[in-house]
N, C-alpha and C positions, 0 to 999 in steps of 0.2 A: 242353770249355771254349770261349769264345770265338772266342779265340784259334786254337784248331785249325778252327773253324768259318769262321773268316774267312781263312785259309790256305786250306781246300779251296773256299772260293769264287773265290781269285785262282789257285788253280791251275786249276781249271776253266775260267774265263773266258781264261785264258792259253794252254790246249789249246784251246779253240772257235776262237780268235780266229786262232790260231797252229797249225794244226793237222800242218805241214812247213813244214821248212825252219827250222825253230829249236832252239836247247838253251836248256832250260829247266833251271836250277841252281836245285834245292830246298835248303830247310833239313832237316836232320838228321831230327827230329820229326817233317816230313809223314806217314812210316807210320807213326804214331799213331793216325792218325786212318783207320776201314774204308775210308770212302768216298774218302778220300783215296787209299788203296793202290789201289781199285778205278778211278779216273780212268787212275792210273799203267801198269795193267793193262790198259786197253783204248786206251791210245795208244802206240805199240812203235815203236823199241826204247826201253826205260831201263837207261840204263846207270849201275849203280854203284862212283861211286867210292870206293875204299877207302885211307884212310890208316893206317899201323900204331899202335896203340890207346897204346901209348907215345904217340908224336906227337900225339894227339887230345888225351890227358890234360893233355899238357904247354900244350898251346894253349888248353885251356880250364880250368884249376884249377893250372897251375904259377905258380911264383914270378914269370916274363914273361909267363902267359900275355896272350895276342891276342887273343883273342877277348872280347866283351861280352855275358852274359845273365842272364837270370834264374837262378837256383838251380833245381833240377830236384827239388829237398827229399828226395832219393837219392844216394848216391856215382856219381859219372859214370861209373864202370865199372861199374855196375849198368844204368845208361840203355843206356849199348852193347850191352851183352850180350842185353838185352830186345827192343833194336829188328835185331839182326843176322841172325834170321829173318826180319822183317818189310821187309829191303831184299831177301833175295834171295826172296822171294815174290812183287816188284813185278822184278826185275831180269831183263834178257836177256842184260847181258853184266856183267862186273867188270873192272873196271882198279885195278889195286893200284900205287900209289905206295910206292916204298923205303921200309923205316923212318929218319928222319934226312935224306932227300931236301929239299933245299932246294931246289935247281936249277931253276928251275920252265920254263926254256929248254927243258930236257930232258927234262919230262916232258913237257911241252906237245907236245914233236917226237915222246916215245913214245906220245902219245895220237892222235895225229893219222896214227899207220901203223896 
């Protein structure tokens, strides 16, 4: 779709452009798209982060959730489940955030060792 089409053009251009010395925070969806896991693939490290699938759900289809998107026209735990081969195929490392983890002080301080 589009959409994915113009996602791997700003991640492209954002690796060219940026090629060290940056963190680049993707959307969810970029392994969607091949060509997209393929940019990912050939600029190292990518690190993904992992929030526990609880926490995902609730941020994105709970009663508060926080987050704002489109409908995914699937149960959101179907979209997880789809793309969680498809991050660690792009992935060199994983940082798992608690389940419930709010602190973001302290995750920030466990990301940063």
């Amino acid at each position: 779709p589009a959409f994915r089409d113009a996602e791997r053009a700003l991640l492209a251009d954002a690796l060219r452009t940026r090629p060290t010395g940056a963190v680049l925070s993707c959307g969810g969806g970029v392994v969607e798209h091949e060509a997209s896991r393929a940019l990912l693939r050939a600029h190292r490290p990518v690190i993904h982060v992992v929030k526990a699938t609880a926490d995902v759900l609730a941020a994105l289809d709970g009663e508060g959730a926080t987050v704002r998107r489109p409908s995914y026209g699937e149960p959101t735990s179907a979209v997880l489940e789809r793309r969680m081969p498809l991050y660690a195929e792009c992935a060199d490392f994983t940082f798992t955030i608690r389940e419930r983890d709010a602190d973001w002080a302290s995750v920030s301080a466990d990301f940063a060792r």
